[in-house]
C-alpha positions in Angstrom: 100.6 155.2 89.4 99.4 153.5 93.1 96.5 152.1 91.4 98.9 150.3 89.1 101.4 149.2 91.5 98.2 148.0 93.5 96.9 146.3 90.7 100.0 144.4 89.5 100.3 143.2 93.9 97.1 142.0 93.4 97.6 140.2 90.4 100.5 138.8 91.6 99.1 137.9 94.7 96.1 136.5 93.3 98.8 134.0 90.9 101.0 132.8 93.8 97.5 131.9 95.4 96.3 130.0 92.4 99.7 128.2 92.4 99.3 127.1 96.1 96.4 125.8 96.0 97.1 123.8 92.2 100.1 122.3 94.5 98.0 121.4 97.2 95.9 119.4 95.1 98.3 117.7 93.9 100.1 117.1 96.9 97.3 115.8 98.7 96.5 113.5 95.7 100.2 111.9 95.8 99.8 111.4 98.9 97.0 109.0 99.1 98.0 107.5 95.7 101.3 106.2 97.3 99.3 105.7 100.7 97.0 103.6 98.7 99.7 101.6 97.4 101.4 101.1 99.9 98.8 100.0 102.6 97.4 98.0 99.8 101.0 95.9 99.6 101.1 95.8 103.5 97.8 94.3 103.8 98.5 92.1 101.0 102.0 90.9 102.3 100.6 90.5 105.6 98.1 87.9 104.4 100.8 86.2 102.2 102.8 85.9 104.9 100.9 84.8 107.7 99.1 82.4 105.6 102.5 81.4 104.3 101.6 80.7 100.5 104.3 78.7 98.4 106.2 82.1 97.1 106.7 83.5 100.7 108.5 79.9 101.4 110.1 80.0 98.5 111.5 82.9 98.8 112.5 82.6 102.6 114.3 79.7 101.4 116.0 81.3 98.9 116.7 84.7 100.9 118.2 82.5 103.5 115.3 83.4 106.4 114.1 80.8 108.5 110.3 79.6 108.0 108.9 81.3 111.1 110.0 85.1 109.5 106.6 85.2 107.6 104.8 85.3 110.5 106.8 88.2 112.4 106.9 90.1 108.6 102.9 89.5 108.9 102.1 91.1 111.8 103.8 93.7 111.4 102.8 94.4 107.8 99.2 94.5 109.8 99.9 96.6 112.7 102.0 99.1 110.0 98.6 99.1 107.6 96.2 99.9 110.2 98.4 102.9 111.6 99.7 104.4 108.5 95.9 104.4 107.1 94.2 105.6 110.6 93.7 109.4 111.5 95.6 111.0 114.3 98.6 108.9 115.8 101.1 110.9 114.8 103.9 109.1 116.4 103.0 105.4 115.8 102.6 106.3 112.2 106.6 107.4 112.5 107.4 104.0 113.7 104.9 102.3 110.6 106.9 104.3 108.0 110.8 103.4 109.5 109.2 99.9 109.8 107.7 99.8 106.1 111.3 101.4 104.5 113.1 98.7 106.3 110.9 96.0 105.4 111.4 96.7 101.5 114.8 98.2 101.6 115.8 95.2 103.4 114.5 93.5 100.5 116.2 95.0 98.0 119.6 94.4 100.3 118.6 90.3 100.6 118.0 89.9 96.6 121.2 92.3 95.9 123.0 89.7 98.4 122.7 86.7 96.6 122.9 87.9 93.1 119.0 88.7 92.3 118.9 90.8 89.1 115.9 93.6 89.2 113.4 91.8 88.2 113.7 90.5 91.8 114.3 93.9 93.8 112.6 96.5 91.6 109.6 96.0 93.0 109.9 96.1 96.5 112.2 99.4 95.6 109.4 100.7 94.4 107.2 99.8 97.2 109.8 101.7 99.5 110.1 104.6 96.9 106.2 105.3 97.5 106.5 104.9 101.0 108.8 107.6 101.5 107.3 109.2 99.3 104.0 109.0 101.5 105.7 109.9 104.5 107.1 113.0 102.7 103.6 114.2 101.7 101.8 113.5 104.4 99.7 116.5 105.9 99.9 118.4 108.9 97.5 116.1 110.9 99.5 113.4 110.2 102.9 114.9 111.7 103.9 114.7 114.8 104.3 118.8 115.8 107.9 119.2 116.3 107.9 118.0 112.1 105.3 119.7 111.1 106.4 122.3 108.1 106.8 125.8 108.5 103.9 127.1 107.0 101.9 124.4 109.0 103.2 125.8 112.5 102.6 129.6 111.6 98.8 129.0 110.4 98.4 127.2 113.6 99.9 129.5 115.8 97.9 130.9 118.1 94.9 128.3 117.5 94.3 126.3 119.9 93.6 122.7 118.3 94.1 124.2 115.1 96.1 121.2 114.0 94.5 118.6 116.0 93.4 115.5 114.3 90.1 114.4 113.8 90.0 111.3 115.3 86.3 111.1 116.5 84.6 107.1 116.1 83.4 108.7 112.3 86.6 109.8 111.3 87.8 105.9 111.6 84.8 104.9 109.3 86.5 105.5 106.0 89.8 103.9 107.3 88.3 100.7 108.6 86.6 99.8 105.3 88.9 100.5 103.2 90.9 98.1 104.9 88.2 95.5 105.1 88.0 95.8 101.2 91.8 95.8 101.0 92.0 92.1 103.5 89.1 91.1 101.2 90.6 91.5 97.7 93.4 90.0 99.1 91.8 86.8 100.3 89.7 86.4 97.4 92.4 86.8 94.5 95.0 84.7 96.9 94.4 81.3 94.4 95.0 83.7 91.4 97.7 85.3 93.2 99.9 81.9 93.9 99.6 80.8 90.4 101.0 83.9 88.9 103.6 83.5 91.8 104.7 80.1 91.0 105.4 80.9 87.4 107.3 83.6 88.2 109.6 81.7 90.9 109.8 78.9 88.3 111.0 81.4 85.8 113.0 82.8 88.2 114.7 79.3 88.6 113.8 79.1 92.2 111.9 76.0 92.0 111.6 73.5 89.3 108.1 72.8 87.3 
């Protein structure tokens, strides 16, 4: 009768064990899918904007922002790509994620404003879906401690450094080139990029043909 209690435990055990780990995969690949996507439109936007292509006017003008708003929504759409993608900094990235749900909820809230249908906000909705998204995800090493979850804190109790970060010069390796490829798609498909833009904001009625 032991050896059977004992044997369903360890079957049991052996299933919740299984299940953690299937989550866990899965976790940890929706969390750099909506990482990807997100750093991918922050690095994007930042190069729209600072370069200040013909549908980042446009739509400043028709938002109601003044001209000089793409560069301050550049920069910071740089500075929030590069600390949301790095390893360690824990706390900055806190500040990258408030700054990237405020940057497309905001957008949603200017469209809504002056009448945009959701062909107009639905996609920077999505952008901040996936961003919260990310920041719900997001792995121990990427937490500051104090938010760290509960399982998190009790495996590293009692181990020093258990939880730290690697952020050694090769850990920063993988983050820096993705990042290059990211700025360099963006540059390169910029001329096929405006086209597509203009059509939409002539569909859109924003500007005239």
């Amino acid at each position: 009768m032991a050896k059977a209690l004992q044997h369903s435990a360890d079957g049991r055990s052996a299933t919740i064990t299984r299940s953690g780990r299937t989550w866990s995969r899965i976790r940890s690949v929706a969390f750099w899918v909506t990482t990807f996507v997100i750093v991918f439109e922050l690095t994007a936007g930042s190069v729209w904007n600072l370069l200040t292509i013909e549908w980042v006017e446009v739509q400043l003008h028709h938002l109601g922002y003044p001209h000089f708003f793409a560069y301050v929504l550049g920069a910071w759409q740089a500075g929030a790509a590069v600390a949301i993608i790095a390893p360690g900094l824990p706390l900055l990235k806190e500040w990258a994620y408030v700054g990237a749900f405020f940057l497309w909820s905001g957008a949603v809230a200017s469209h809504l404003s002056v009448g945009d249908g959701l062909q107009s906000w639905g996609v920077p909705l999505m952008f901040g879906a996936c961003a919260v998204a990310s920041w719900v995800l997001r792995p121990a090493d990427r937490r500051l401690p104090q938010t760290r979850l509960r399982r998190d804190r009790f495996a590293g109790a009692g181990q020093a450094g258990a939880a730290s970060p690697d952020i050694r010069p090769r850990a920063w390796v993988v983050p820096i080139g993705l990042l290059v490829v990211l700025y360099a798609v963006s540059f390169l498909t910029l001329p096929v990029v405006e086209d597509v833009m203009r059509e939409q904001a002539v569909e859109l009625g924003w500007i005239s043909e």
